[in-house]
N, CA, C and O atoms as a DFTB+ gen file, in Angstrom:
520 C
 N C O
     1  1     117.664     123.513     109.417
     2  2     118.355     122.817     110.487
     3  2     117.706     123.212     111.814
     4  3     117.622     124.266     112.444
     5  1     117.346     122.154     111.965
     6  2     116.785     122.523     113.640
     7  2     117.607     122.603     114.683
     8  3     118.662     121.983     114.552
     9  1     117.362     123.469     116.177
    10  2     118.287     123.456     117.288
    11  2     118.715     122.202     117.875
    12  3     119.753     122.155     118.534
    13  1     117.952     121.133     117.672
    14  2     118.555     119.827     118.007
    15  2     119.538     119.367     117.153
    16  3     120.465     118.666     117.562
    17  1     119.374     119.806     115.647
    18  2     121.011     119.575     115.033
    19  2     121.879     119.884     115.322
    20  3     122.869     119.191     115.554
    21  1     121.713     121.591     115.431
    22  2     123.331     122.237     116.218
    23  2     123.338     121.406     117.416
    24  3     124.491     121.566     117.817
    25  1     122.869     120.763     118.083
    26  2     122.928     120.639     119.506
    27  2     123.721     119.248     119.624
    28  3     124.458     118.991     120.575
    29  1     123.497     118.425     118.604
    30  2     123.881     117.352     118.359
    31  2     125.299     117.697     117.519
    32  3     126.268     117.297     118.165
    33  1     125.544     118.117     116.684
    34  2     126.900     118.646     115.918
    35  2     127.633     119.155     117.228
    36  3     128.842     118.961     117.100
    37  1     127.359     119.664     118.284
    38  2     128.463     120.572     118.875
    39  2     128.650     119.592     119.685
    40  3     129.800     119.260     119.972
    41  1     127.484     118.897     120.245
    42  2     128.425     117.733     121.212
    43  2     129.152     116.580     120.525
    44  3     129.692     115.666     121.148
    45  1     129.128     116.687     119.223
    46  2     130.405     115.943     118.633
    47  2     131.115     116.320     118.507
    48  3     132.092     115.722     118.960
    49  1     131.317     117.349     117.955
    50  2     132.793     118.099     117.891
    51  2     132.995     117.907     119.119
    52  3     133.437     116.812     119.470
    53  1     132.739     118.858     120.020
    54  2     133.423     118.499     121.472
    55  2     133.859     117.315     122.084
    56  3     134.370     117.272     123.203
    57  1     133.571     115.948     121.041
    58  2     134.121     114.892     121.566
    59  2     135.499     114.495     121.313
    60  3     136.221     113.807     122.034
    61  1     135.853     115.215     119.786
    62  2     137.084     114.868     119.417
    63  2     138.275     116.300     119.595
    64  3     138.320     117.527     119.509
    65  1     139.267     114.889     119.948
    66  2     139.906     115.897     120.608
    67  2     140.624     117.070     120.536
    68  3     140.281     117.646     119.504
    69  1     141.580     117.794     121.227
    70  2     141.682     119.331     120.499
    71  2     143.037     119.323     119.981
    72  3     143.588     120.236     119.365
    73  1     143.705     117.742     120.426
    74  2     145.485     117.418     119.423
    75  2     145.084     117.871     117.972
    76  3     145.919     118.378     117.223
    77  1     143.637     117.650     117.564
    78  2     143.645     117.810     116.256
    79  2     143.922     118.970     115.702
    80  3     144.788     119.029     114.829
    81  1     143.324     119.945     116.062
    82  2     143.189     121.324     116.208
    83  2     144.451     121.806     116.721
    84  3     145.012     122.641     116.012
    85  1     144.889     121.546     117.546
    86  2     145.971     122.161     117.803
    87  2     147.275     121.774     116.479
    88  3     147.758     122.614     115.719
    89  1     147.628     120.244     116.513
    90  2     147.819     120.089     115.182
    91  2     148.055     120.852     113.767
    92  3     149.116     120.913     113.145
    93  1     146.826     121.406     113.421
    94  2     146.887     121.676     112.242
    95  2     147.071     123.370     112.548
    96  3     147.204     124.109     111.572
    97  1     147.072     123.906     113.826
    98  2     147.447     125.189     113.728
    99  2     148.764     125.014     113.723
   100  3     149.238     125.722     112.835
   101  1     149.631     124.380     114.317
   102  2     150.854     124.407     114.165
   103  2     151.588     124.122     113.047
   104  3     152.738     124.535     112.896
   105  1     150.928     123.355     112.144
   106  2     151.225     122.983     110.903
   107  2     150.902     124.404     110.228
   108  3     151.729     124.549     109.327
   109  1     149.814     125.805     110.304
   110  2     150.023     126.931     110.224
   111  2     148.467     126.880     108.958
   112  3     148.103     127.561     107.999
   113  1     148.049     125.881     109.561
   114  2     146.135     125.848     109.022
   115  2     145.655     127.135     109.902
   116  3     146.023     127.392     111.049
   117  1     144.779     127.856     109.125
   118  2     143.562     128.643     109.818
   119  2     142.636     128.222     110.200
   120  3     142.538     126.995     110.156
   121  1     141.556     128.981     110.735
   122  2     140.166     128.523     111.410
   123  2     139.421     127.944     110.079
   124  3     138.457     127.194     110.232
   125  1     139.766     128.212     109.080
   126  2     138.591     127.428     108.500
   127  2     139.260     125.889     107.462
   128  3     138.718     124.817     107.195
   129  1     140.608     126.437     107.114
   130  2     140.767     124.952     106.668
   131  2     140.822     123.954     107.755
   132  3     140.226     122.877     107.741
   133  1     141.576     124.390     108.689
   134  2     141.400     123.422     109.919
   135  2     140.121     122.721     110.419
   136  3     140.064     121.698     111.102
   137  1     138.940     123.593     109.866
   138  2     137.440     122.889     109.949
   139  2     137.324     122.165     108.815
   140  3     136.809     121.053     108.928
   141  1     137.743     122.590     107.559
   142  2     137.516     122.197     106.080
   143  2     137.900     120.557     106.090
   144  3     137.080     119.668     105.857
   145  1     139.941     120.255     106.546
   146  2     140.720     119.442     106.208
   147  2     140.791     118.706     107.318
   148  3     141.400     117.639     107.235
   149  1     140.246     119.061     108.486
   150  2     140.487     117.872     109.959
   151  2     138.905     118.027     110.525
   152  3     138.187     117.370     109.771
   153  1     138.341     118.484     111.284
   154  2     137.246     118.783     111.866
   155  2     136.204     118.217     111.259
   156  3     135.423     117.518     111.905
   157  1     136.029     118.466     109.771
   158  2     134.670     117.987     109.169
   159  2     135.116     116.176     108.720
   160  3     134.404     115.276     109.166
   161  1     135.833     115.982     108.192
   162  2     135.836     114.684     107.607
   163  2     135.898     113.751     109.404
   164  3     135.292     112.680     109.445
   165  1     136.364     114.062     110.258
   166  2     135.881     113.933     111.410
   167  2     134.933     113.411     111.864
   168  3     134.758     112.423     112.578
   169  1     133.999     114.495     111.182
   170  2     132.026     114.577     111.536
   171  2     131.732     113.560     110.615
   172  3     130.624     113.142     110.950
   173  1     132.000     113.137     109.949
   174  2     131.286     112.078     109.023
   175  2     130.496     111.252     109.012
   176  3     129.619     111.041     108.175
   177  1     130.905     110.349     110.572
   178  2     129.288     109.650     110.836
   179  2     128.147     110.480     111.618
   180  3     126.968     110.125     111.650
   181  1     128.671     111.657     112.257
   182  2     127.447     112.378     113.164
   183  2     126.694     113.308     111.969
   184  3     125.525     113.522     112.291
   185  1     127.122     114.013     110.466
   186  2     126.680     113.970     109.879
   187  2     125.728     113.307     108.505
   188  3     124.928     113.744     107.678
   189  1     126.424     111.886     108.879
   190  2     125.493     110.816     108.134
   191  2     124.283     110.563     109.161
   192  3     123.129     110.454     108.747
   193  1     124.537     110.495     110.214
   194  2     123.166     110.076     111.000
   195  2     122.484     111.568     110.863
   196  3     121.650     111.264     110.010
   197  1     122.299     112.696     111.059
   198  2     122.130     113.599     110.839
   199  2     120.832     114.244     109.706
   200  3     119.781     114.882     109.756
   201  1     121.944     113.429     108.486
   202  2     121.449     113.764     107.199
   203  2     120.374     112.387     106.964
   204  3     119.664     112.383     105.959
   205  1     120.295     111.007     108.148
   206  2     119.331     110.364     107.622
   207  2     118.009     110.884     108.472
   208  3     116.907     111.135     107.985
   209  1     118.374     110.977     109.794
   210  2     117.400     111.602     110.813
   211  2     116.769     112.824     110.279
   212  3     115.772     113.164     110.916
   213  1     116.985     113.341     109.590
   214  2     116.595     114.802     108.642
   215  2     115.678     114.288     107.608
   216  3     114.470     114.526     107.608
   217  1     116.261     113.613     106.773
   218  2     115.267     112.992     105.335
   219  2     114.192     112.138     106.311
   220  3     113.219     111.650     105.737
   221  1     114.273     112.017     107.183
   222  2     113.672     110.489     107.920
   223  2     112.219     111.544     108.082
   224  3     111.105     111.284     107.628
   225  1     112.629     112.807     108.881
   226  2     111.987     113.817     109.722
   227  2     110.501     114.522     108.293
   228  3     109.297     114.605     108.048
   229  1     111.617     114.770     107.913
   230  2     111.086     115.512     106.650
   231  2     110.209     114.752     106.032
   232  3     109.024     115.086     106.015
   233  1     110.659     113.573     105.406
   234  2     109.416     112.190     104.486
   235  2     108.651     112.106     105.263
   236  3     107.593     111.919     104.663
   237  1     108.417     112.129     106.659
   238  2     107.649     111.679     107.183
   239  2     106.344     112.639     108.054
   240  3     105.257     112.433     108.594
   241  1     107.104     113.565     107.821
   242  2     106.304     115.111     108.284
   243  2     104.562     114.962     108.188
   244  3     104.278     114.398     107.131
   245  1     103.598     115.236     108.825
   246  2     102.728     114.723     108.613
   247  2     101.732     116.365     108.854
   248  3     101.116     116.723     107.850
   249  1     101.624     117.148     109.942
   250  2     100.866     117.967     110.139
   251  2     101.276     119.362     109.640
   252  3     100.282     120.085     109.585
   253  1     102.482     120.028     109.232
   254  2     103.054     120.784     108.426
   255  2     102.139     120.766     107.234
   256  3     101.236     121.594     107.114
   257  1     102.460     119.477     106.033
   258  2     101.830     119.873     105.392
   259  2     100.357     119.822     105.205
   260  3      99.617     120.424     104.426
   261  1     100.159     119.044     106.021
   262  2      98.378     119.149     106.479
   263  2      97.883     120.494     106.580
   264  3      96.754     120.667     106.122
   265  1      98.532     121.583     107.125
   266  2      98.640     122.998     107.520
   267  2      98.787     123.526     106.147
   268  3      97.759     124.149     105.885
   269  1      99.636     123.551     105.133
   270  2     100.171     123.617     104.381
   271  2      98.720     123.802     103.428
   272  3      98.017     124.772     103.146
   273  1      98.668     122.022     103.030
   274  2      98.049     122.321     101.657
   275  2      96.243     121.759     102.109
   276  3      95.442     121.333     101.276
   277  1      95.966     121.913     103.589
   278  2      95.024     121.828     104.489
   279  2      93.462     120.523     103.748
   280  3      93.610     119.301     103.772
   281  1      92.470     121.047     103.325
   282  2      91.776     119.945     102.416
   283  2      91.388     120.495     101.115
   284  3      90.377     120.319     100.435
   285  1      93.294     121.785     100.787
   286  2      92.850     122.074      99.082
   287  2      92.804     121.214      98.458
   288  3      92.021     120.284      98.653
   289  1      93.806     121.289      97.323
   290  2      94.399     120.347      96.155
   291  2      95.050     119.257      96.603
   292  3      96.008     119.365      97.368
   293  1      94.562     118.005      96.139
   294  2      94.700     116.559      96.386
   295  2      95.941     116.351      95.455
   296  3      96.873     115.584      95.697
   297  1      95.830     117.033      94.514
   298  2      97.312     116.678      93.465
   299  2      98.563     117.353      94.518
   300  3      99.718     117.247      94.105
   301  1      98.434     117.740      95.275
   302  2      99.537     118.466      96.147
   303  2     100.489     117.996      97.297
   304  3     101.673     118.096      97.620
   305  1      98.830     117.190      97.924
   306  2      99.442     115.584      99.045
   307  2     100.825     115.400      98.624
   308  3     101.391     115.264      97.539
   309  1     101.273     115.452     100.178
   310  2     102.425     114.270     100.295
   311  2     101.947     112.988     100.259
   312  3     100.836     112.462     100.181
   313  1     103.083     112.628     100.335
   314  2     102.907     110.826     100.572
   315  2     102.130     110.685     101.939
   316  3     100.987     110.231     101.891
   317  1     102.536     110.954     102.848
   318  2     101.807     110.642     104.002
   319  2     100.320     110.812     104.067
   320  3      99.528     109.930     104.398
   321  1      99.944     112.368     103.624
   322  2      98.724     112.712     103.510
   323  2      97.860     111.930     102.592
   324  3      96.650     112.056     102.403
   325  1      98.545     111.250     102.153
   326  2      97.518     110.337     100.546
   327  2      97.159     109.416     101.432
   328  3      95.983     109.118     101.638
   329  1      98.534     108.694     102.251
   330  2      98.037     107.592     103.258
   331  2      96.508     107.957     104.000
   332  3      95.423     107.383     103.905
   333  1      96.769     108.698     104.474
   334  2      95.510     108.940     105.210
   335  2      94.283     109.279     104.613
   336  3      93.296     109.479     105.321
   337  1      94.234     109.370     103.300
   338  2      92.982     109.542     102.742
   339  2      92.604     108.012     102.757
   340  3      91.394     107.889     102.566
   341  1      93.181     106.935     102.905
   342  2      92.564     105.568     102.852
   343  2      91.858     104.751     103.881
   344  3      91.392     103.612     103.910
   345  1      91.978     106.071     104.986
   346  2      90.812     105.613     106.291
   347  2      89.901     106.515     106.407
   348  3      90.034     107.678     106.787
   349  1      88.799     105.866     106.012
   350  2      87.607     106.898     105.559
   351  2      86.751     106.792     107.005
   352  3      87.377     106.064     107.776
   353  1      85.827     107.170     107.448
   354  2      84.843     107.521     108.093
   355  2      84.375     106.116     109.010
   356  3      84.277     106.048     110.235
   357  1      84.080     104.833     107.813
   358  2      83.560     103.620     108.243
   359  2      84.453     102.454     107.948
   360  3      84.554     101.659     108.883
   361  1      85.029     102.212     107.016
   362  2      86.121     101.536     107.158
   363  2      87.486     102.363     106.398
   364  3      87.597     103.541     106.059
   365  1      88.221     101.478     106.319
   366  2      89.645     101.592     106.544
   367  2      89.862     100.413     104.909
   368  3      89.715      99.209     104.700
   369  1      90.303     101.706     104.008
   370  2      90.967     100.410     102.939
   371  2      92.552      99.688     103.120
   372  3      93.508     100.263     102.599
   373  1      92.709      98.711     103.703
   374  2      94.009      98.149     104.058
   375  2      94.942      97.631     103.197
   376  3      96.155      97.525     103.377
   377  1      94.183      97.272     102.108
   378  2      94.912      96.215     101.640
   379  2      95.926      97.910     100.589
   380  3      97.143      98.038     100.723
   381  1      95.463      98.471     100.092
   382  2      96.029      99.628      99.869
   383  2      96.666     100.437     100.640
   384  3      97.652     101.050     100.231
   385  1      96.118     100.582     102.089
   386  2      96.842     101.547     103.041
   387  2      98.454     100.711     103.131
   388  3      99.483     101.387     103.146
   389  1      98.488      99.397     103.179
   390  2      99.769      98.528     103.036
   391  2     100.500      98.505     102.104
   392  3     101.670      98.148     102.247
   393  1     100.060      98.834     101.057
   394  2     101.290      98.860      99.873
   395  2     101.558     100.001      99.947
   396  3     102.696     100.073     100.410
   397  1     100.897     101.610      99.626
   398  2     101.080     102.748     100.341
   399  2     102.463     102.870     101.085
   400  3     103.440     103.597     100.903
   401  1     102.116     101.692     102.164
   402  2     103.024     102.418     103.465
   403  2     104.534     101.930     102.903
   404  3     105.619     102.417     103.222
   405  1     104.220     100.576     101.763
   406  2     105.555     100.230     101.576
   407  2     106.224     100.958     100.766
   408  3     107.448     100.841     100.712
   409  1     105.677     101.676     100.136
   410  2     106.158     102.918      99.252
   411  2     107.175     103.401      99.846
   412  3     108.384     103.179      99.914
   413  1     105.938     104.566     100.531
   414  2     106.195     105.356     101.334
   415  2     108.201     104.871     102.370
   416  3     109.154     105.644     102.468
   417  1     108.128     103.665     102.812
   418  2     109.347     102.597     103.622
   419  2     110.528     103.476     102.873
   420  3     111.360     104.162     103.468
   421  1     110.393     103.260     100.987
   422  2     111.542     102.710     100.114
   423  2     112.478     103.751     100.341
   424  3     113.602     103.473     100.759
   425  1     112.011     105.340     100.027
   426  2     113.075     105.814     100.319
   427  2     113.970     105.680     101.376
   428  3     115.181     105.457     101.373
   429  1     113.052     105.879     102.419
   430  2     114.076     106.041     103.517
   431  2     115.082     104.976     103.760
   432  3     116.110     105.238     104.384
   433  1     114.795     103.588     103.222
   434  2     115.498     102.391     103.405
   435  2     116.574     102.783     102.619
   436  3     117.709     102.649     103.076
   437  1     116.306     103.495     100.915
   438  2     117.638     103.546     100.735
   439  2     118.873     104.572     101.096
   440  3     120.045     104.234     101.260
   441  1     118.371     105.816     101.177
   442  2     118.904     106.459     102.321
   443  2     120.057     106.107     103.382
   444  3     121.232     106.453     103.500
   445  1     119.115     105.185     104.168
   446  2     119.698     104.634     105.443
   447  2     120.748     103.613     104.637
   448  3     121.883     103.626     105.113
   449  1     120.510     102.570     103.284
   450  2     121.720     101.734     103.129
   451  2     122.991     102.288     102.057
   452  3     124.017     101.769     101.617
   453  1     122.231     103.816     101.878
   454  2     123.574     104.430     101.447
   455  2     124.517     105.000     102.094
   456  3     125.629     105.131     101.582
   457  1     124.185     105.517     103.556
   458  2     124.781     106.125     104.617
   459  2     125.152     104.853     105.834
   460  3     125.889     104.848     106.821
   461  1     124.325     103.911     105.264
   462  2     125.255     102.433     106.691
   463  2     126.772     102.684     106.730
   464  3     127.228     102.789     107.869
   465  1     127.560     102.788     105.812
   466  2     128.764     102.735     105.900
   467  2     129.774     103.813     106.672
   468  3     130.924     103.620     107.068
   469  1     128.965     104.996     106.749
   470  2     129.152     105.831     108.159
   471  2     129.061     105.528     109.227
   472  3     129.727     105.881     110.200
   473  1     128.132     104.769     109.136
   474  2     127.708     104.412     110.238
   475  2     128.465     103.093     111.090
   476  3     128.278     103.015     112.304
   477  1     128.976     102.484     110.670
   478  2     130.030     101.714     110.956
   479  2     131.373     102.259     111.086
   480  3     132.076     101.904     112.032
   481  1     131.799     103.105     110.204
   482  2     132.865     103.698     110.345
   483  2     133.001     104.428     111.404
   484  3     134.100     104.384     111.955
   485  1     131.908     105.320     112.001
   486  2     132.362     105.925     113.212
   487  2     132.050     104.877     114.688
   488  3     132.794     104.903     115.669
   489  1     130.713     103.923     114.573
   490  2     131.233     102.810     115.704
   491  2     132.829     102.232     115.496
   492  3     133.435     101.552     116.324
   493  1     133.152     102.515     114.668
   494  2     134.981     101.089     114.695
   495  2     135.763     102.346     115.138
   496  3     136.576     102.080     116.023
   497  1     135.738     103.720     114.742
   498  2     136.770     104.548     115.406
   499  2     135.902     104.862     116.897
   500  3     136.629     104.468     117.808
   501  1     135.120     105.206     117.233
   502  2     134.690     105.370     118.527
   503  2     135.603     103.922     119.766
   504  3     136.008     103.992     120.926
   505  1     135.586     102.880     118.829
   506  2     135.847     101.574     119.605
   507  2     137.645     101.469     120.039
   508  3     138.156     100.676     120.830
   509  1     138.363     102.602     119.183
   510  2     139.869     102.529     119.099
   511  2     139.821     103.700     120.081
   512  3     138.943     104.561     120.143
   513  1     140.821     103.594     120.773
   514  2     140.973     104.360     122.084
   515  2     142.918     104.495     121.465
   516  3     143.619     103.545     121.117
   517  1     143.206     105.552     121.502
   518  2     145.134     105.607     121.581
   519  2     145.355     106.738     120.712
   520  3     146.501     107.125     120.482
């Protein structure tokens, strides 16, 4: 988890409000079910965007593992790094670098259309004010 996650998690929490919290202490919740049973199901869309911006980050990582597995073992390439073996010196094989890249697309597309529904869910409560 990078510092831009926490950074992003805390200014959500801090958006919702502290009736909740106060709430469930009075109901005689502790610090952590009160995170467990109100607080987290809460987070639901800032952790769906989160968790796609992460897989997004990660699939797509490009100089890490360049660093990583540098010009050893070719069986080792990521996806990305394979991409780039298809622009050689003088030309550029395209018609491959394009299917490649559509590969490369699929996960993240499904990802993103398994987590859409977070993603709506917290625009429609963001939109209710009361």
């Amino acid at each position: 988890m990078t510092a831009v996650n926490l950074f992003f998690m805390r200014q959500y929490f801090l958006t919702i409000p502290k009736d909740f919290e106060e709430a469930a202490k009075l109901d005689g919740a502790g610090y952590f079910k009160t995170f467990w049973r109100v607080m987290l199901p809460l987070a639901g869309p800032a952790i769906a965007a989160l968790a796609i911006l992460q897989f997004q980050g990660t699939w797509n990582d490009f100089f890490w593992p360049l660093i990583l597995f540098g010009q050893g073992n070719e069986h080792l390439y990521t996806m990305q790094l394979g991409l780039a073996q298809f622009t050689l010196t003088y030309q550029t094989q395209w018609p491959l670098l394009m299917a490649g890249s559509i590969l490369a697309i699929l996960p993240i597309l499904v990802i993103f259309l398994i987590f859409q529904r977070f993603f709506i869910a917290g625009v429609t409560a963001a939109g209710i004010k009361g």
